[in-house]
PyMOL CGO cylinders between C-alpha atoms (Angstrom):
from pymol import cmd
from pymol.cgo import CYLINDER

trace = [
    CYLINDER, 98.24, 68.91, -107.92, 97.28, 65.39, -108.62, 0.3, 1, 1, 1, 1, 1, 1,
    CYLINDER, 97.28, 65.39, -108.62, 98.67, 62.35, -106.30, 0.3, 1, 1, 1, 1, 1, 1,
    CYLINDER, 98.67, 62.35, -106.30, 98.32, 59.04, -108.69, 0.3, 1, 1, 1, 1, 1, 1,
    CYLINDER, 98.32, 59.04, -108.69, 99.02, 55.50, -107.99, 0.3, 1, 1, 1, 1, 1, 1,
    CYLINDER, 99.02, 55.50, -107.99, 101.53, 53.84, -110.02, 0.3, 1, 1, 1, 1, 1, 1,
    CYLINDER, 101.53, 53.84, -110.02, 98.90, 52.87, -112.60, 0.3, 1, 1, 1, 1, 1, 1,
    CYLINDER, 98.90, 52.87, -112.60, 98.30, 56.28, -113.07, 0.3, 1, 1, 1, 1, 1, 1,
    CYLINDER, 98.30, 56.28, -113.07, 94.45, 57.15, -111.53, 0.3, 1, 1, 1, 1, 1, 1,
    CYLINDER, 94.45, 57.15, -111.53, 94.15, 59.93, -109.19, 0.3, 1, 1, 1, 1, 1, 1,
    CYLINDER, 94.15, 59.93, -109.19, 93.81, 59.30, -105.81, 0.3, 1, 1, 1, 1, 1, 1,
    CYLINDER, 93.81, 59.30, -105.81, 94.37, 62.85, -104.01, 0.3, 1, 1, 1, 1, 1, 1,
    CYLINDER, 94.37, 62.85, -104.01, 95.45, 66.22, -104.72, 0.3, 1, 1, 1, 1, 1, 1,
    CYLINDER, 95.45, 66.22, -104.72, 96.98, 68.99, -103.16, 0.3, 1, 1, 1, 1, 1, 1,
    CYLINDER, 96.98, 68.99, -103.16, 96.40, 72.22, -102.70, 0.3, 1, 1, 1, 1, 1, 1,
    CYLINDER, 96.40, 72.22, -102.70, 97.71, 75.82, -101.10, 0.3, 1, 1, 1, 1, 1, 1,
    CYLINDER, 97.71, 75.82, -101.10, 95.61, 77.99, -99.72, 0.3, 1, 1, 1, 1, 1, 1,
    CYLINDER, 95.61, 77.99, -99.72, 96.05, 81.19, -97.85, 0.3, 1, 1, 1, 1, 1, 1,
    CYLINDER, 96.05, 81.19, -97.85, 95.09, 84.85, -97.27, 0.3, 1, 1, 1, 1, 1, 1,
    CYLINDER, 95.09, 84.85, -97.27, 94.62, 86.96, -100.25, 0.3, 1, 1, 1, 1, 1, 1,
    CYLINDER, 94.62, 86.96, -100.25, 97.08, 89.66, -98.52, 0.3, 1, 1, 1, 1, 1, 1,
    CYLINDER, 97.08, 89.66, -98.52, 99.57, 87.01, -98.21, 0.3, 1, 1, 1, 1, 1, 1,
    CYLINDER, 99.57, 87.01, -98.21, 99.21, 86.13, -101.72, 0.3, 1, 1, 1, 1, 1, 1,
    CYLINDER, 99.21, 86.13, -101.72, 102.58, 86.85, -104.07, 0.3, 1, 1, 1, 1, 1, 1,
    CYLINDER, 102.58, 86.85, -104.07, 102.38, 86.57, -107.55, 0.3, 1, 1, 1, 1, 1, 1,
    CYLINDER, 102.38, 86.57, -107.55, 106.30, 86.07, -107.78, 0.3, 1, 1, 1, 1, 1, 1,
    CYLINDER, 106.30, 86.07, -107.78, 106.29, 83.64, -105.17, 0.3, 1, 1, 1, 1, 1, 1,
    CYLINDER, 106.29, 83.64, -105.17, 103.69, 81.23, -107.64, 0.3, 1, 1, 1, 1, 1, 1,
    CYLINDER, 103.69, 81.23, -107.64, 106.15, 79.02, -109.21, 0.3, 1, 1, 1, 1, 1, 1,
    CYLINDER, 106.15, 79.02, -109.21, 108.20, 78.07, -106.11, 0.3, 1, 1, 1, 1, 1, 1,
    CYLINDER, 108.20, 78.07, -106.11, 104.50, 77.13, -104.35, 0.3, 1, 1, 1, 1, 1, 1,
    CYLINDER, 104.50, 77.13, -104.35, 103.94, 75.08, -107.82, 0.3, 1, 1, 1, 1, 1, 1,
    CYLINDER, 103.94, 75.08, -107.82, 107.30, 73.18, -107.32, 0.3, 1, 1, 1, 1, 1, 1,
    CYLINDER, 107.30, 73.18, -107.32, 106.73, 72.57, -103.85, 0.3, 1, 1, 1, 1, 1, 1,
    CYLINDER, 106.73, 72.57, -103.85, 103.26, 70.78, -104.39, 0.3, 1, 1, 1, 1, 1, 1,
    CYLINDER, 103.26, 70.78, -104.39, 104.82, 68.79, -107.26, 0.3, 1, 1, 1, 1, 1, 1,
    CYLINDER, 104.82, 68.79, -107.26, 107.61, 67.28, -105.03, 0.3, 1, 1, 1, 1, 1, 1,
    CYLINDER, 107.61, 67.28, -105.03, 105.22, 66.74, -102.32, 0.3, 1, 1, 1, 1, 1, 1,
    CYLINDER, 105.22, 66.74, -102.32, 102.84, 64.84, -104.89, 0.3, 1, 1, 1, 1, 1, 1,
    CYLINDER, 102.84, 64.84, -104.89, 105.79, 62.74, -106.36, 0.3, 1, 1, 1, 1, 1, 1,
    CYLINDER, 105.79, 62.74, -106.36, 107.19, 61.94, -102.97, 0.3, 1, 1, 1, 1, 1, 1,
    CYLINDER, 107.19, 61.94, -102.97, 103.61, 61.05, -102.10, 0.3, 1, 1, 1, 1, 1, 1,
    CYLINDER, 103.61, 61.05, -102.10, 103.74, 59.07, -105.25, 0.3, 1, 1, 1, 1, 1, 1,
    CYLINDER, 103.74, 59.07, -105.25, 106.89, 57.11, -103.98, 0.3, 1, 1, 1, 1, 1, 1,
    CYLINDER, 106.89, 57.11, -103.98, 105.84, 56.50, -100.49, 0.3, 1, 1, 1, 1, 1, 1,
    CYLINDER, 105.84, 56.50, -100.49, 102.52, 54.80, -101.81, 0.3, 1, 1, 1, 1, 1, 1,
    CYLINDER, 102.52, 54.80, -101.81, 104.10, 52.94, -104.30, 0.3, 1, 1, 1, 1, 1, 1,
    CYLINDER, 104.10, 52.94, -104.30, 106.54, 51.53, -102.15, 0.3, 1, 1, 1, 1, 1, 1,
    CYLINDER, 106.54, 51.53, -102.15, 103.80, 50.19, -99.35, 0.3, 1, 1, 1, 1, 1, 1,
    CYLINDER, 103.80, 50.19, -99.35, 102.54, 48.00, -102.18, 0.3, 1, 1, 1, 1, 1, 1,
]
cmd.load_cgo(trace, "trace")
């Protein structure tokens, strides 16, 4: 998941990463929405500093 300034370039991502036999296909799209929050709030946070 992509963290961009408020120009729009990339200046991080994110990423979840864990065992394969902790791995739950029907668990994907809640990880998905989680990163996406976290990116946006990132988003906010650096916008706001300048």
């Amino acid at each position: 998941m992509l963290v961009r300034d408020r120009d729009g370039t990339a200046l991080a991502g994110l990423s979840v990463s864990m065992p394969s036999v902790r791995y739950d296909p029907h668990r994907l799209q809640s990880l998905v929405a989680s990163l996406d929050a976290a990116a946006h709030a990132l988003e906010k946070d650096l916008a706001e500093q300048h």
